[in-house]
mmCIF file as gemmi writes it, N, C-alpha and C atoms, coordinates in Angstrom:
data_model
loop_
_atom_site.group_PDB
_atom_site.id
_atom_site.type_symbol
_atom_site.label_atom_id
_atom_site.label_alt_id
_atom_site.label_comp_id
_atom_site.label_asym_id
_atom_site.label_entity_id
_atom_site.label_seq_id
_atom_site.pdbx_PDB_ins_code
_atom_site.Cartn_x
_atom_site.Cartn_y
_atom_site.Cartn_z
_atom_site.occupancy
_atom_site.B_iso_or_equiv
_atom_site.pdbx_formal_charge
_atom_site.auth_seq_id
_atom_site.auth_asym_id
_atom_site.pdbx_PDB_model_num
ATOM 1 N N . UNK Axp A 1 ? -13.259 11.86 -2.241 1 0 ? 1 A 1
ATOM 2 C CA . UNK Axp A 1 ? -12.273 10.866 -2.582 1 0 ? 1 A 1
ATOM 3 C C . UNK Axp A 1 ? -10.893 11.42 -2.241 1 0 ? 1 A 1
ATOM 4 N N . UNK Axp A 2 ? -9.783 10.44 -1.987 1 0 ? 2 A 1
ATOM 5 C CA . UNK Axp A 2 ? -8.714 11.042 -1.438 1 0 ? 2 A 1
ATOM 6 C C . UNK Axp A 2 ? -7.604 9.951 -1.973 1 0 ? 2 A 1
ATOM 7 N N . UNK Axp A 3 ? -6.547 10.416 -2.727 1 0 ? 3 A 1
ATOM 8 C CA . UNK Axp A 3 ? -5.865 9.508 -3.273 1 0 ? 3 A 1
ATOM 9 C C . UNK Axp A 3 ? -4.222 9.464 -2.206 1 0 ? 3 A 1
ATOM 10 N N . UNK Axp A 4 ? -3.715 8.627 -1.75 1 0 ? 4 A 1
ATOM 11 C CA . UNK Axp A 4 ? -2.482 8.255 -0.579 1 0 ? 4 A 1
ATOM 12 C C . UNK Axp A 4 ? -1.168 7.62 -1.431 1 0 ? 4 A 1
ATOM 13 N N . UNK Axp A 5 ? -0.226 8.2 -1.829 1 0 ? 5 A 1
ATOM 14 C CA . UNK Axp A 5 ? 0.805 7.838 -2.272 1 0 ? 5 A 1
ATOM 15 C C . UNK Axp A 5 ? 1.727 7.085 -1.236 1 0 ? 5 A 1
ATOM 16 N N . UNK Axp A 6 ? 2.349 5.948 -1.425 1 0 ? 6 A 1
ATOM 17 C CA . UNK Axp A 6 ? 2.759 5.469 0.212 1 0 ? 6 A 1
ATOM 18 C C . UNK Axp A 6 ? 4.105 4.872 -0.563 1 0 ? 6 A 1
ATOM 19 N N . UNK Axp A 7 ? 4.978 4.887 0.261 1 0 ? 7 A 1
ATOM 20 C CA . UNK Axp A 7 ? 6.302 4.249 -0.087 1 0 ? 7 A 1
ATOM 21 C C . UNK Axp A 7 ? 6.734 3.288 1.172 1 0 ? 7 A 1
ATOM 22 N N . UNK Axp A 8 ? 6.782 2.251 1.117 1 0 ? 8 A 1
ATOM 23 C CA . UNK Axp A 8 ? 6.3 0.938 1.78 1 0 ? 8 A 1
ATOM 24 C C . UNK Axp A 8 ? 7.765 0.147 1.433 1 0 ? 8 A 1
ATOM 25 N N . UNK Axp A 9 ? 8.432 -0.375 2.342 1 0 ? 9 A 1
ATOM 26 C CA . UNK Axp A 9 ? 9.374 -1.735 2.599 1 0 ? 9 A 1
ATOM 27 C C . UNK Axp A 9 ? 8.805 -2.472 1.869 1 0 ? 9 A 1
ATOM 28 N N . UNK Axp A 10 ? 9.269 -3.936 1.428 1 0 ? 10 A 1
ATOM 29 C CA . UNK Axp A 10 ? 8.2 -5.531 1.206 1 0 ? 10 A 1
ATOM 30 C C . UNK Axp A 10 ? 7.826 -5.708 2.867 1 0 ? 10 A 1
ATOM 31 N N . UNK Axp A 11 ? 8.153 -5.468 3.462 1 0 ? 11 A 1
ATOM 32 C CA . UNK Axp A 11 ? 8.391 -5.928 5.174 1 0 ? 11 A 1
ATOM 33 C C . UNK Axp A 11 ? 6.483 -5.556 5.391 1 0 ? 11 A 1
ATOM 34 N N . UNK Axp A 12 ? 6.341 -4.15 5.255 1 0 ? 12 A 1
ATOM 35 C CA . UNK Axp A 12 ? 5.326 -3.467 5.769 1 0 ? 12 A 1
ATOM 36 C C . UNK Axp A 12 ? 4.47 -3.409 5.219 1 0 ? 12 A 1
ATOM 37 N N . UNK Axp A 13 ? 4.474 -3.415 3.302 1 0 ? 13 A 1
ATOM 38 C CA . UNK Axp A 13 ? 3.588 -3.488 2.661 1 0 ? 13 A 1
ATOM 39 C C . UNK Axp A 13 ? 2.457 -4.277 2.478 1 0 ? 13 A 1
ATOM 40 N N . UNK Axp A 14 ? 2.478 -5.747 2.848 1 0 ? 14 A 1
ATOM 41 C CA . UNK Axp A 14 ? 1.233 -6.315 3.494 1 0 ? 14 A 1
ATOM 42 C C . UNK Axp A 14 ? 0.544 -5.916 3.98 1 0 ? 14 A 1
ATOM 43 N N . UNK Axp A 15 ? 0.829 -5.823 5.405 1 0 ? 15 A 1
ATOM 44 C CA . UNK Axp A 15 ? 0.32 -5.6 6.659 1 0 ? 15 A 1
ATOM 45 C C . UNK Axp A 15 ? -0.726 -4.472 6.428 1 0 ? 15 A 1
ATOM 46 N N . UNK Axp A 16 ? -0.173 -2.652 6.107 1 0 ? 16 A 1
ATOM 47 C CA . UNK Axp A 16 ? -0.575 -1.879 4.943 1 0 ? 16 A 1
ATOM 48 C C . UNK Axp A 16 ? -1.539 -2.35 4.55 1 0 ? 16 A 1
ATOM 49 N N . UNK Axp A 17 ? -1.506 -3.265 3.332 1 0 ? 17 A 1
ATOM 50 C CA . UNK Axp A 17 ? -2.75 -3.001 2.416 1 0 ? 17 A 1
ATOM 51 C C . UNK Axp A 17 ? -3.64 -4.087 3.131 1 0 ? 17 A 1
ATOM 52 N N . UNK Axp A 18 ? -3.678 -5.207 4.096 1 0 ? 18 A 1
ATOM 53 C CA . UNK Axp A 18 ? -4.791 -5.922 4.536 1 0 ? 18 A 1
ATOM 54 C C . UNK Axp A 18 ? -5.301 -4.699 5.463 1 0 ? 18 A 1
ATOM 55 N N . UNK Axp A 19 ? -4.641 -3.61 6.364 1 0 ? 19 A 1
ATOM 56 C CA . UNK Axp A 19 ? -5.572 -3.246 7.117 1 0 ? 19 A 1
ATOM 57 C C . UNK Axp A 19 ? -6.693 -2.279 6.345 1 0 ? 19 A 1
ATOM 58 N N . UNK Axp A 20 ? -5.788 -1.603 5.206 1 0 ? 20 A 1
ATOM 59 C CA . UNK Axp A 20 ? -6.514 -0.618 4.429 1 0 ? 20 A 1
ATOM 60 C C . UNK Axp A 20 ? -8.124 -1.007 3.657 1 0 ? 20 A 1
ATOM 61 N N . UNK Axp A 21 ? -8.057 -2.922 3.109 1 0 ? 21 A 1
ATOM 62 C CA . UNK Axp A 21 ? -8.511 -2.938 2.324 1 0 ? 21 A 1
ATOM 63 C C . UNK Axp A 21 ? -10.056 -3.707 3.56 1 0 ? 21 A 1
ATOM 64 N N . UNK Axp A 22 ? -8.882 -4.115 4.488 1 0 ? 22 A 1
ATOM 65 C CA . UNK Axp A 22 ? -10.429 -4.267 5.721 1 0 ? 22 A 1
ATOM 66 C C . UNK Axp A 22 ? -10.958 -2.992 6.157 1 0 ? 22 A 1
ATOM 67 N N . UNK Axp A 23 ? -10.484 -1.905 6.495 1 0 ? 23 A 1
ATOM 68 C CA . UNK Axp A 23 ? -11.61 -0.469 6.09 1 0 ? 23 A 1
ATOM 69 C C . UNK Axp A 23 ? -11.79 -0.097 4.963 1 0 ? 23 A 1
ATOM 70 N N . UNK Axp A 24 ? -12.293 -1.033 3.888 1 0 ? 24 A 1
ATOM 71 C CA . UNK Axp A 24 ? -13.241 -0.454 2.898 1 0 ? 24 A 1
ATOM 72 C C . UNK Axp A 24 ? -12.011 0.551 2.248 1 0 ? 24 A 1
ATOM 73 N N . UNK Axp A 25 ? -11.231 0.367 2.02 1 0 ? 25 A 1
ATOM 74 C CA . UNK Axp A 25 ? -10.519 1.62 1.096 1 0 ? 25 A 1
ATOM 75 C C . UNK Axp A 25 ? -9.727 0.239 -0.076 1 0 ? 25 A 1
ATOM 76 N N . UNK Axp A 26 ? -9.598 1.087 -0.984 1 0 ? 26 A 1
ATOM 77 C CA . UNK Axp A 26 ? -9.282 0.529 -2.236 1 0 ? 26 A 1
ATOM 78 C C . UNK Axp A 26 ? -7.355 0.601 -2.515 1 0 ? 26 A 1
ATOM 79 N N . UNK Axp A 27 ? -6.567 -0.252 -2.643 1 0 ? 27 A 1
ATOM 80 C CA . UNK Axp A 27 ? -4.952 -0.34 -2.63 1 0 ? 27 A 1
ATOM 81 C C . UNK Axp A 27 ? -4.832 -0.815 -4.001 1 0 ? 27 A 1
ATOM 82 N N . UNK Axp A 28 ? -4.144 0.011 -4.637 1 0 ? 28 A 1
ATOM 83 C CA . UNK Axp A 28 ? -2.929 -0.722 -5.688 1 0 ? 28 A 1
ATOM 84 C C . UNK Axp A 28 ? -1.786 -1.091 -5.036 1 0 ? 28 A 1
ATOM 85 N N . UNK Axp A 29 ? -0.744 -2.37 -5.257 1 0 ? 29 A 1
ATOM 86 C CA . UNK Axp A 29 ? 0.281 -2.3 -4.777 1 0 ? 29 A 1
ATOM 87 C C . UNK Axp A 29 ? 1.196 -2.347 -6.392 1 0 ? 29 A 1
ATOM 88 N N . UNK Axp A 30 ? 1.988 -1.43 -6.314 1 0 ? 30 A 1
ATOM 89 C CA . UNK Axp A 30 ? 2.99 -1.182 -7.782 1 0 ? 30 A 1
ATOM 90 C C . UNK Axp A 30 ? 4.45 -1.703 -7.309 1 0 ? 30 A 1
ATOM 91 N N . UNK Axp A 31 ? 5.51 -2.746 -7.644 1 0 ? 31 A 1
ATOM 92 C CA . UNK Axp A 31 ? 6.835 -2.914 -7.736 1 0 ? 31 A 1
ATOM 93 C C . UNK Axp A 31 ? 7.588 -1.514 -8.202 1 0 ? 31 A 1
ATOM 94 N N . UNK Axp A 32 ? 8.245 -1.36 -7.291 1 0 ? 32 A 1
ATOM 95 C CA . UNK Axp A 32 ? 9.43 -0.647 -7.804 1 0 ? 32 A 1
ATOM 96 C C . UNK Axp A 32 ? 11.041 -1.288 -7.606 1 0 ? 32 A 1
ATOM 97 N N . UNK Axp A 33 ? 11.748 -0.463 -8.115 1 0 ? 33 A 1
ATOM 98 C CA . UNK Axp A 33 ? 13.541 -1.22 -8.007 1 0 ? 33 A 1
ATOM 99 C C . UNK Axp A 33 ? 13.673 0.586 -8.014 1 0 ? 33 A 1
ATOM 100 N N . UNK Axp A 34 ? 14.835 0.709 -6.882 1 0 ? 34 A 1
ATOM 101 C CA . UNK Axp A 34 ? 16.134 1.687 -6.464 1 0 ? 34 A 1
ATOM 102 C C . UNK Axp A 34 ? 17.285 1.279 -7.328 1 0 ? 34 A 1
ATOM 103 N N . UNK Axp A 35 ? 17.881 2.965 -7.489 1 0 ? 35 A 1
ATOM 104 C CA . UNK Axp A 35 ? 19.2 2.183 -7.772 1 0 ? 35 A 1
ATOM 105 C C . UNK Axp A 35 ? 19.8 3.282 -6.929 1 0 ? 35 A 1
C-alpha cells in the first residue's frame, strides 16, 4: 500500500482524481483555504 499526498489547483484536481480512480486507486479529495 502506498499513501500520495498531492497539492492540486481546483483547475487540476478533477482531472487527477478521475484518472486515479479509473486505475483502481482510491482518492480523498479534502478543501483547503491559504492565507
Amino acid at each position: 500500500m502506498r499513501m500520495m499526498i498531492v497539492i492540486l489547483n481546483d483547475q487540476d484536481a478533477e482531472s487527477v482524481l478521475r484518472a486515479l480512480i479509473e486505475q483502481e486507486f482510491r482518492a480523498t479529495r479534502i478543501a483547503s483555504t491559504g492565507a
